[in-house]
C-alpha positions, 0 to 999 in steps of 0.5 A: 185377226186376220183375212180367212183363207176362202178370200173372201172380199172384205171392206179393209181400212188402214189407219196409218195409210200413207206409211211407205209400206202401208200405201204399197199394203192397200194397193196389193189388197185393191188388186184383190178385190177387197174395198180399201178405205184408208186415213192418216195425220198428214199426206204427202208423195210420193205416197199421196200420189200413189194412193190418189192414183189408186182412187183410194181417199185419206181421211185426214185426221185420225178420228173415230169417225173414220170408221163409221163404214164399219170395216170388216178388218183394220190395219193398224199401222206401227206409228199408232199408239193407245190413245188415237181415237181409232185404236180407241174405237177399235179396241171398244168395239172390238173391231177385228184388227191386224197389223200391215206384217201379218197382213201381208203374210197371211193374203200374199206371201204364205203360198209364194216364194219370199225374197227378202231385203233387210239392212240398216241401209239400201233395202229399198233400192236393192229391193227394186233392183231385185225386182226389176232383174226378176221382172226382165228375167219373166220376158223368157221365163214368165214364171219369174215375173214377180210380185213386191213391195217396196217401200218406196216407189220404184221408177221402172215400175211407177208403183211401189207394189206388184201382185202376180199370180207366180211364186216370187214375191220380192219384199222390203224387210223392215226392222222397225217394230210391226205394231203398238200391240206387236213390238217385235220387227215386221221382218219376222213375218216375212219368213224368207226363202232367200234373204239378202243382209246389206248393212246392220248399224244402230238405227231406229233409237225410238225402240232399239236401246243399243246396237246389240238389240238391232243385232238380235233382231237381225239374228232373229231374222237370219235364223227363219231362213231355211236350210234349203235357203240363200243368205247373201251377207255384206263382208265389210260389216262386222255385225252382219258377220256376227249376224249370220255366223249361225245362220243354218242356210248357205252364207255368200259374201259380197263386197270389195275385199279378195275373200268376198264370194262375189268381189267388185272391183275396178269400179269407175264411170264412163259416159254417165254409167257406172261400170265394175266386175263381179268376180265369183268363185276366183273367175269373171263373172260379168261386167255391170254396168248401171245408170246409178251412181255410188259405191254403195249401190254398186254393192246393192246390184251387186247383192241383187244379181247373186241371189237372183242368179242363185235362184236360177235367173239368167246372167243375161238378164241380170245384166239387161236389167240393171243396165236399164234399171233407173232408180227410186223416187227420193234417191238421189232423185234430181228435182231440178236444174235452174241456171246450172243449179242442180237440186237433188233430193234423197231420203236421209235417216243416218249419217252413214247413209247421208255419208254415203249419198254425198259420196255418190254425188262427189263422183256424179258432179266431179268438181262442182260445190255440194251443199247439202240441206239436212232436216234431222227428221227421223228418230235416229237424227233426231237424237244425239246419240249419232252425233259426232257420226253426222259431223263426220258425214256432212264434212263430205259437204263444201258447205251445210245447211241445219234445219232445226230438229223435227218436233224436238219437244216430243224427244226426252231432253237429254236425248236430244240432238242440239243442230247448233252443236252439229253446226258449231262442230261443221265451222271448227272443222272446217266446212262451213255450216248455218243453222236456219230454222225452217224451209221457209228460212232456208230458202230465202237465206239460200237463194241469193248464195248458190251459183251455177254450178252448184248442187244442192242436195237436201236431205230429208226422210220427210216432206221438209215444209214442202222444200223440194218445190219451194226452193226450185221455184225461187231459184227459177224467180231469181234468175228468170223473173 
């Protein structure tokens, strides 16, 4: 069940509300007009900060009560199941209910110009990429300024959500599933009219059995753009290849290799920017530059500025945005830096993106220790089935430290990750591995081994036991106090 059409101002509660996208959902709802109530398990930022900044209370935990105000609409989000006691209720009283998907295309994107972003990897920062290089192109053309939503908060905008009354409307494409009574991925409500397709690997192992039905979904998705539509495909995947192979849209390839319709190359660092060319159609096409590190977000830019630029925004725009563009909380976000001991936070849910931050840093801090502190939180790492790939990922590491599986008793015992099976491969390889159970434990058994010089990166699509502040500070009470 959805909003009607005549926008009328309804009171709208988010079970689930502290999700990335649901967060982003109850801000755009907010912004037109509607009362916002919201609850979830547990609260933690960015997302917390963001809906306490928004006035917007988390009821916490799940209850029935939680919806004793008796809202006109709930939104379930996809991490509730049968049995929550506020599905439970909803389903009783026959409360009108949808999903954060359909919502979003029913009030916001029906009548605009959908851009999606959708991949295994790098959704969320192409995504702000994207809309930044629109927001900056509205400077002269103010019908470009765009609407979005990110899951993730974007810092050249503070938010991770935008609502402006022109077409575009720039959206993170998930594929994980839209809800318990809707288990097909969020990304085919979103029906784009320009899609960027950056990596399609096996991912989300709580609900895809195999990498061939990550691919379906994706071919599901590439099939809903219209002829009249853009596709711009990453060229070193062969299951994107796969994947837009009967696409009945325009197909333009970005990447490194010569036959790329948008090539990088002569990619290098000078005076903390990141610099490459973007080749197209056999000619320069521009210098980039980008106070970001990392090959694959070179790539990600890269993608952002073709489907901008095939959608009419300016060159010289693309250009001043990315060079002024800065980042997404959680990417490669520094947390601190105590004594020379830079602690650097990013948001790890596969090895090959763990792969590739480690990578990023090696270029940031040439010649520096990298530690890298990895939670296996998500359902992807916190299964086997990617193992020796996250052997292989850490090894960029000079040495790594395991926190014990999130929640391991809710995984089937003969699906589960075994850290110290990781830790035992990382020592025989070579790079030097511990196993430590928690935040707790890792920060005091960390603290007296680092040194200046050091960067810590931890890793983690959670809020890791509150690490990101604990560790910061006892490196601060070593060394000052």
């Amino acid at each position: 069940m959805t909003l009607q059409s005549d926008k009328t101002k309804k009171k709208i509660h988010l079970s689930g509300i502290c999700g990335t996208a649901m967060a982003s959902l109850a801000g755009l709802l907010q912004l037109e007009g509607h009362t916002v109530t919201g609850s979830d398990k547990a609260a933690y930022p960015p997302m917390s900060d963001l809906l306490a900044g928004l006035g917007i209370a988390i009821k916490q935990p799940y209850d029935e009560k939680n919806l004793d105000d008796a809202p006109d609409l709930v939104v379930i989000g996809n991490a509730l199941s049968r049995g929550n006691p506020e599905v439970e209720r909803i389903l009783d009283e026959r409360i009108p209910f949808t999903s954060m998907a359909a919502l979003l295309h029913d009030e916001f994107l029906k009548n605009r110009d959908p851009l999606v972003v959708a991949g295994t990897h790098g959704k969320t920062t192409t995504t702000s990429m994207l809309a930044w290089i629109y927001e900056t192109a509205s400077q002269e053309n103010p019908a470009l300024e765009p609407s979005f939503l990110i899951g993730g908060v974007a810092e050249n905008f503070g938010t991770s959500f935008q609502l402006k009354p022109t077409k575009p409307f720039i959206v993170e494409g998930d594929e994980y599933d839209t809800a318990f009574f809707d288990k097909g991925p969020k990304f085919l409500h979103y029906f784009p009219d320009a899609l960027i397709l950056t990596h399609v690997e096996f991912d989300h192992a709580d609900i895809y059995a195999d990498l061939d039905a990550v691919k379906t979904a994706f071919k599901r998705l590439v099939n809903l753009v219209p002829r009249r539509g853009l596709i711009l495909a990453y060229d070193a995947n062969e299951n994107v290849t796969e994947c837009v192979a009967k696409a009945f849209s325009r197909v333009e390839r970005y990447g490194f290799s010569t036959t790329a319709d948008w090539q990088l190359r002569n990619l290098h660092y000078d005076n903390g920017a990141m610099c490459w060319e973007v080749w197209h159609a056999g000619a320069l096409w521009s210098a980039l530059s980008m106070r970001m590190a990392g090959e694959h977000n070179a790539l990600n830019a890269t993608a952002a500025a073709a489907l901008a630029f095939g959608q009419g925004v300016s060159k010289a725009a693309i250009v001043a945005a990315l060079a002024s563009f800065k980042s997404v909380k959680r990417r490669l976000e520094v947390r601190a830096e105590v004594n020379g001991i830079t602690v650097v936070e990013d948001f790890a849910h596969h090895p090959t993106a763990i792969r590739e931050t480690l990578k990023a840093l090696r270029a940031v801090y040439p010649g520096r220790r990298l530690v890298a502190v990895l939670e296996p939180r998500s359902n992807t790492l916190r299964r086997k089935v990617l193992a020796k790939e996250l052997v292989e990922s850490l090894r960029q590491a000079d040495r790594v430290v395991l926190a014990a599986v999130y929640q391991q008793s809710r995984i089937p015992e003969d699906e589960r990750l075994h850290p110290e099976e990781v830790v035992a491969a990382l020592n025989a390889a070579g790079t030097p591995a511990e196993l430590l159970a928690d935040a707790d434990a890792i920060v005091a058994g960390l603290t007296p081994q680092v040194a200046e010089g050091d960067v810590i990166a931890i890793l983690s699509n959670g809020g890791f036991d509150g690490i990101y502040e604990k560790l910061p500070a006892q490196l601060h009470q070593r060394f000052y106090l």
